[in-house]
C-alpha positions in Angstrom: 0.0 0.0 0.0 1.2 3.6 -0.8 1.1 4.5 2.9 3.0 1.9 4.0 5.9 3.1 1.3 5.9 6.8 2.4 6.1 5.7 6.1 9.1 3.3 4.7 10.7 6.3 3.4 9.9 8.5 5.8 11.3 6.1 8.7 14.6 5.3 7.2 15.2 9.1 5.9 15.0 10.2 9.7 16.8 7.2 10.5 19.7 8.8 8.2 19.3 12.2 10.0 21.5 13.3 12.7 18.7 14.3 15.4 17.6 10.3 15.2 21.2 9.6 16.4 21.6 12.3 18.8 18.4 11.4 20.2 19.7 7.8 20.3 23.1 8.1 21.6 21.0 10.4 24.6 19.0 8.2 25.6 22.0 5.2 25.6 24.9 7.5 27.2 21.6 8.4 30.0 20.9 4.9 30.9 24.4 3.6 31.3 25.3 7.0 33.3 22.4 6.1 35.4 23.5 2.1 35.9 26.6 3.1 36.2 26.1 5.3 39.3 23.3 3.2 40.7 22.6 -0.6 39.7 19.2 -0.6 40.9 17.2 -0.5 38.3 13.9 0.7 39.7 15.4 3.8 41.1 16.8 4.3 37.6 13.3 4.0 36.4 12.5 7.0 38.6 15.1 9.1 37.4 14.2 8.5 33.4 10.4 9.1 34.1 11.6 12.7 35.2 13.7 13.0 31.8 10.9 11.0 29.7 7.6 13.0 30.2 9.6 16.2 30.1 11.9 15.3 26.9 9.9 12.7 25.0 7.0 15.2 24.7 9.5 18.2 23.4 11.4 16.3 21.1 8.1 15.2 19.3 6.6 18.5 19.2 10.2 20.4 17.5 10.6 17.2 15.3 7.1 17.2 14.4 6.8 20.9 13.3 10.3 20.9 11.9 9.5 17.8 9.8 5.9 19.2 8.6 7.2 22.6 7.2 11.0 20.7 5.9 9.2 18.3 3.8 6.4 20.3 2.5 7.7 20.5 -1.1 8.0 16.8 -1.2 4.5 16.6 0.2 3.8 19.3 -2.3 5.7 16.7 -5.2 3.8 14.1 -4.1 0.9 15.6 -3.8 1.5 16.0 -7.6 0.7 12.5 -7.9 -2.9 10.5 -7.4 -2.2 9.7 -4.0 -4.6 10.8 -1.4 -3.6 13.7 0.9 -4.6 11.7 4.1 -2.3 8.8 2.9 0.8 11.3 2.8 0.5 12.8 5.9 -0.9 10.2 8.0 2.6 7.6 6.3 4.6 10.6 7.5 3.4 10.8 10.8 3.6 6.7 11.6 7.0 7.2 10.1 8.2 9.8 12.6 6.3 8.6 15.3 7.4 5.0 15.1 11.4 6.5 14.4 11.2 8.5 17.6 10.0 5.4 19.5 12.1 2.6 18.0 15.4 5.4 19.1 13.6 5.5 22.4 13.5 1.8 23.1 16.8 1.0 21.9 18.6 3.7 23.5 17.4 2.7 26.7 17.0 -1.2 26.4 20.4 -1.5 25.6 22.0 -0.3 28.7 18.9 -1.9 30.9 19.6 -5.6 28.9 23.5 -5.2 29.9 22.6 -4.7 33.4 20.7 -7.7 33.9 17.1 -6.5 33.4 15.4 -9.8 32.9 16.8 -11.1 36.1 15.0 -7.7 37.6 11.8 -7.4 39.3 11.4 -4.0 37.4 11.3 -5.3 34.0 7.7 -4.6 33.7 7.8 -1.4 35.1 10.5 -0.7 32.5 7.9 -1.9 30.1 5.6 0.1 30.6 8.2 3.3 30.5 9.2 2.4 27.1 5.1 2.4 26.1 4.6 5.5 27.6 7.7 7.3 26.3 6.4 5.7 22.6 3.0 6.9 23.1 3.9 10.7 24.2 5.8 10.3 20.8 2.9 9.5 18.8 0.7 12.1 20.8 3.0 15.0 20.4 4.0 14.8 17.1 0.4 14.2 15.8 -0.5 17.7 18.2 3.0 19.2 16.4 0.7 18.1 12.7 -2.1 20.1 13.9 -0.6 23.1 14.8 1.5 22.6 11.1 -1.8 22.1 9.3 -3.4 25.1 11.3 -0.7 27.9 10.8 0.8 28.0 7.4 3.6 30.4 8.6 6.2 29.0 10.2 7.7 31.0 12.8 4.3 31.6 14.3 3.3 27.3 13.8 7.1 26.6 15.4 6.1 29.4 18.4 2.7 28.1 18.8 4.3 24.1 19.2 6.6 25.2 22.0 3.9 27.1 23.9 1.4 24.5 23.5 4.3 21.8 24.9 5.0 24.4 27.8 1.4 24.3 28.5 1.3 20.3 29.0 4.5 20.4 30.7 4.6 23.8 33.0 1.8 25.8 32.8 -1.2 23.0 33.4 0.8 21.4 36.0 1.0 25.2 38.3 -2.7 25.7 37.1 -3.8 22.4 38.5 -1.7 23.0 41.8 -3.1 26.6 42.4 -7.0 25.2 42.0 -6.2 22.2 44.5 -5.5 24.5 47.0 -7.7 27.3 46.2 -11.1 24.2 46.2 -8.5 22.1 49.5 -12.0 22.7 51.5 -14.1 21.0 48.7 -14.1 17.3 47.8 -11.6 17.0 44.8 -11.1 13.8 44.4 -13.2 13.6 41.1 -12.2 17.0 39.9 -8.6 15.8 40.2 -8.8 12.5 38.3 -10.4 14.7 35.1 -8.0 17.3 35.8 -4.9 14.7 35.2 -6.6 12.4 32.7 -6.6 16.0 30.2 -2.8 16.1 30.3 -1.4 13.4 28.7 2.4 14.4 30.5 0.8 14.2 34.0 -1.2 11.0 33.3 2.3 9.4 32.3 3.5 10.6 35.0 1.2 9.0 37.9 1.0 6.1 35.9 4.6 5.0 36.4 4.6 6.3 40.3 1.6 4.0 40.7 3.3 1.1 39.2 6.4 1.9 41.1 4.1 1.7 44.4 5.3 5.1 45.4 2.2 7.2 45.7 3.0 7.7 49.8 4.9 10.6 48.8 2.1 12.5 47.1 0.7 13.2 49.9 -3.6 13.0 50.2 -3.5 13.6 46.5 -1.0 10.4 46.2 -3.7 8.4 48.3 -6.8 9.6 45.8 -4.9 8.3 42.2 -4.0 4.9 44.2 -7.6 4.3 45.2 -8.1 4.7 41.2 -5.2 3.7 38.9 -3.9 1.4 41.3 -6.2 -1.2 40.8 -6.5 -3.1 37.1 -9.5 -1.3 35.9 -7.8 2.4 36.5 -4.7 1.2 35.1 -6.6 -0.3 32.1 -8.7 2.8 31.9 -5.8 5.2 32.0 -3.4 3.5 29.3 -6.9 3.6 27.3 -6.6 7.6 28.1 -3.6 8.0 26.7 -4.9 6.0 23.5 -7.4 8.5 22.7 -5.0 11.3 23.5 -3.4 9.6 20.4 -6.1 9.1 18.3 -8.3 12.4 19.0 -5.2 14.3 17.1 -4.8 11.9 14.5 -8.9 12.2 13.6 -8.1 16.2 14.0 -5.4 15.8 11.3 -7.7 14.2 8.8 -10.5 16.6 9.4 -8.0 19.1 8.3 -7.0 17.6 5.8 -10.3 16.9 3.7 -11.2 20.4 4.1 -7.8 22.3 3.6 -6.6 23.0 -0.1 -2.6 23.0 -0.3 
C-alpha cells in the first residue's frame, strides 16, 4: 500500500538524520550513566520518568513541526501524484512517530539488557516506560501536525508548538496546583482525576509512580490516584486515556485535511 511506502521512506530518511542519532546516543549514554552510578534499576526508572515525560513530549513536538514545514515540497511533489492527501500525511506521521519510539526503546533497552534487566523485578515497570515514552511520541507529534496544518507560517506554527508543549509540561501542571489548594476545602477527588486524565504528560506521570508503588509521597492527592489507577481497571482505563489522546489528534489531522486545499 502507498502508505505503507511513504512511512518506509519516511522512517529510514530520519533514520539517516542526525537528530535520530543524537536522540539515540542520549537516551544510551543516559541509561548507562544512570547504571553506572546506581545498579538498581527501579530507582533508575525514577530518574528516566523525570527526563521522559519532560523530553519525550519536546522532542516530538520540535521534530514534528520541523518535519511538517521541511518536507512540504516533497509533500507538495507528491501531492502531484494521485495519492490521497490523508495517505501522505498520516505515512509521514507513523513514520516519525514510530522513528522516535524505535530510538527511544533501543537507547534505553540497551543499557537496561547489559545490566541484567530480565533477572529484575522492574522489567515490567520498564515496560511500561518504554510504552509511555512511545506513546507521548505518537501524541505529540500528531499535536506538532495540527498546529502545522493550522498555521501556514512558520515562525508563528514553530512558536505556537513550543507554547502548546509548555502548557502540557509547566503551565497546566501550576494551574492544576493553584486550584487544589484554592477548592482544599471541597471534595476533589473527582475533579482531580479529570483534571490529570486531560494532560497526557501528568497522566504518564502518575502512571509510572503507581506502578512503582510510590504514591505515599504525594501526599492525600497520592492516596486519591491509588484508590483509582492502582487497581486493574484504572490502570486499564488510563493507558486507554492515553490512547485517545493519540487518536483524538490523529482524527483532528484528517478533518483538516479533507477540508484544507494545499
Amino acid at each position: 500500500m502507498t502508505i505503507f511506502k511513504i512511512l518506509k521512506y519516511s522512517f529510514f530518511d530520519l533514520n539517516r538524520s542526525r537528530w535520530s542519532y543524537a536522540y539515540l546516543l542520549f537516551y544510551l549514554s543516559l541509561g548507562f550513566v544512570l547504571l553506572f552510578l546506581n545498579n538498581d534499576l527501579s530507582k533508575a526508572i525514577i530518574t528516566l520518568l523525570n527526563v521522559i515525560i519532560v523530553l519525550t513530549p519536546l522532542i516530538g513536538t520540535v521534530l514534528g513541526i520541523t518535519y511538517f514545514y521541511s518536507s512540504a515540497e516533497f509533500t507538495e511533489l507528491l501531492l502531484a501524484q494521485p495519492i490521497k492527501r490523508t495517505t501522505i500525511i498520516f505515512g509521514q506521521y507513523l513514520g516519525l512517530s514510530l522513528s522516535l519510539s524505535v530510538s527511544l526503546v533501543i537507547g534505553l533497552g540497551i543499557p537496561f539488557l547489559a545490566y541484567g534487566l530480565f533477572r529484575s523485578s522492574a522489567i515490567f515497570d520498564f515496560a511500561l516506560l518504554l510504552v509511555i515514552g512511545s506513546l507521548l511520541s505518537f501524541i505529540f507529534v500528531a499535536l506538532a501536525f495540527n498546529i502545522a496544518l493550522s498555521r501556514e507560517n512558520r515562525v508563528k506554527g514553530f512558536g505556537y508548538a513550543i507554547l502548546m508543549w509548555l502548557f502540557f509540561a509547566v503551565i497546566y501542571d501550576g494551574l492544576f496546583l493553584i486550584s487544589l489548594v484554592v477548592f482544599d476545602d471541597y471534595p476533589i477527588d473527582r475533579f482531580a482525576l479529570i483534571a490529570t486524565m486531560l494532560n497526557p504528560i501528568d497522566l504518564s506521570r502518575i502512571l509510572i509512580l503507581m506502578k512503582l508503588d510510590i504514591s505515599a509521597l504525594m501526599g492525600y492527592t497520592g492516596a486519591v490516584f491509588e484508590r483509582f489507577f492502582g487497581t486493574g481497571i484504572g490502570m486499564t482505563m488510563s493507558l486507554g486515556a492515553l490512547v485517545v489522546w493519540c487518536l483524538v489528534p490523529v482524527l483532528r489531522i484528517r478533518q483538516k485535511l479533507v477540508k484544507k486545499d494545499f
